[in-house]
PAGU-936365 format. One line per 8 residues: number of its first residue (from 1); their letters; for each residue z, y, x of C-alpha. Coordinates in steps of 0.5 Angstrom, whole numbers, plus 500, padded with zeros to 3 digits. Layout:
<rs>
NUM> A> Z/Y/X  ...
</rs>
This chain:
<rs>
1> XXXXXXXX> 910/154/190  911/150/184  919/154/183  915/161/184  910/158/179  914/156/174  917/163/175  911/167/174
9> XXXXXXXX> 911/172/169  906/176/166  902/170/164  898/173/159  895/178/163  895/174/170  891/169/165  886/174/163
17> XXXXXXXX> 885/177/169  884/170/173  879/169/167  875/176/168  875/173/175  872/166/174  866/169/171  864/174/176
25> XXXXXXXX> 866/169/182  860/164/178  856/169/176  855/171/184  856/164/186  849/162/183  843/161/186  839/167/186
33> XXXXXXXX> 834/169/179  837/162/177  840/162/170  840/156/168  846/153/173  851/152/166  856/146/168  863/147/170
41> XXXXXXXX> 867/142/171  873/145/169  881/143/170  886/143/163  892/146/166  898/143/165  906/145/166  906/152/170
49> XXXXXXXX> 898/151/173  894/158/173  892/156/165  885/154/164  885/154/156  882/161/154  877/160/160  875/154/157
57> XXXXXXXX> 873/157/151  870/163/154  865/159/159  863/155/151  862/162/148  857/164/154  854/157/153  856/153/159
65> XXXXXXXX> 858/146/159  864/145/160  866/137/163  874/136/165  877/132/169  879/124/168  882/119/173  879/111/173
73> XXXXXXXX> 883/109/178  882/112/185  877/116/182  876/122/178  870/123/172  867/129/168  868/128/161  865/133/157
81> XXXXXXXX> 870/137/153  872/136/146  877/136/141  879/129/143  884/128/148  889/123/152  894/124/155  894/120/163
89> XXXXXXXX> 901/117/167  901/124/170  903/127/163  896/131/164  890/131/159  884/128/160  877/128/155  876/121/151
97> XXXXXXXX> 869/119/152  864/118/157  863/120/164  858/126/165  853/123/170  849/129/171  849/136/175  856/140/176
105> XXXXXXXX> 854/147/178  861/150/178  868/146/179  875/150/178  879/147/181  887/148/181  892/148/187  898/149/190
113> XXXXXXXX> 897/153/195  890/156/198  888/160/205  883/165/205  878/160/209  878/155/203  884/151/205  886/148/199
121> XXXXXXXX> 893/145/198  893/140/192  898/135/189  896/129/195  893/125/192  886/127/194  882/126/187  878/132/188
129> XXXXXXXX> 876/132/195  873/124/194  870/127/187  866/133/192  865/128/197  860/125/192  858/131/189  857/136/195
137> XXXXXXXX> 853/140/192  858/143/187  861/150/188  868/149/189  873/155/186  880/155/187  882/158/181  890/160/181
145> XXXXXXXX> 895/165/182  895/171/187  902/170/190  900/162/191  894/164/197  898/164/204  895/165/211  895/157/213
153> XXXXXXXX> 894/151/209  895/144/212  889/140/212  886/134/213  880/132/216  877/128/207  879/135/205  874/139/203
161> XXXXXXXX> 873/148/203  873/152/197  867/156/196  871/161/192  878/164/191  880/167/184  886/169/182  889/174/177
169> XXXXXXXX> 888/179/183  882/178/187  875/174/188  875/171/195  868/169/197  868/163/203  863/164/209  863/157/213
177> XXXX> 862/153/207  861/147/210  866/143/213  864/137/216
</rs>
C-alpha cells in the first residue's frame, strides 16, 4: 500500500477533494444545532500519507482549533498548531509546545488501509488506538486516498473504529461505532 501511494498521481486534485470531504464528514458528524464542536485534532502529513497542509489551513480559516499529534514515549499528545515544529525519530513533524488538555471534537487520522466498517490499518505502533482509549468520545475520521479502502482489515482486539471515512472520492459514514 505505501508503493501504490507513493505512485499516486493527481495529488493536487485527490487533495482538494479529500479536503471538500473532511469538511462535510465534520459538519454531518456534530451534534445536532451544536456548533460549537470546533478541535480537531489533525495529523501533518509526511512522505506519501493523504496531505493534511491545506486542510490544516482551511480548518484554521473556518475557525476551528487545530491540535496535532506529538509522541512522549508511548503515548501521543495534542499540540496546538503553530509555526514551530520539531522533527521526531520517525522523520515525522510534530508541534513545539504544550499538550492540549482539554476536548477534541474531531481526530483525522491517516492509515494504510481501511475497510467500510471502520477498520483502520496504521503503521503498528498503536498510538492512535491508545490516544482513543483515553479519549473515547473523539469522532475518528480516517482521512486518505479511495484506492487504500479494502474489503477487510486485520484488527486487533485495542483497535478502535473509524466513525467516518473520507477519501478523494467518497465519505463513508460508520454505523456500529462502538467497538468494545
Amino acid at each position: 500500500m505505501k508503493q501504490r501511494r507513493a505512485n499516486n498521481e493527481n495529488r493536487d486534485v485527490k487533495e482538494t477533494l479529500l479536503v471538500q470531504n473532511a469538511l462535510l464528514a465534520i459538519e454531518k458528524l456534530k451534534k445536532d444545532g451544536v456548533n460549537d464542536e470546533k478541535n480537531v485534532f489533525c495529523y501533518l502529513s509526511y512522505s506519501s500519507e493523504a496531505p493534511t497542509d491545506t486542510l490544516i489551513e482551511t480548518l484554521l480559516e473556518r475557525g476551528y482549533q487545530v491540535y496535532c499529534p506529538r509522541v512522549e514515549g508511548k503515548e501521543m499528545q495534542a499540540v496546538a498548531f503553530g509555526d514551530d515544529f520539531t522533527v521526531s525519530d520517525l522523520r515525522i513533524r510534530e508541534p513545539i509546545g504544550t499538550p492540549f488538555e482539554g476536548e477534541i471534537h474531531f481526530a483525522i487520522v491517516p492509515f494504510l488501509a481501511v475497510d467500510t466498517q471502520g477498520n483502520r490499518l496504521g503503521y503498528g505502533g498503536g498510538y492512535y488506538d491508545r490516544y482513543f482509549e483515553k479519549y473515547p468520545d473523539v469522532k475518528r475520521i480516517a482521512y486518505g486516498f479511495d484506492f487504500q479502502i479494502q474489503d477487510a482489515v486485520p484488527t486487533q482486539p485495542t483497535d478502535k473504529l473509524m466513525h467516518c471515512v473520507v477519501t478523494d472520492k467518497q465519505i463513508i459514514y460508520i454505523e456500529n461505532f462502538a467497538k468494545e
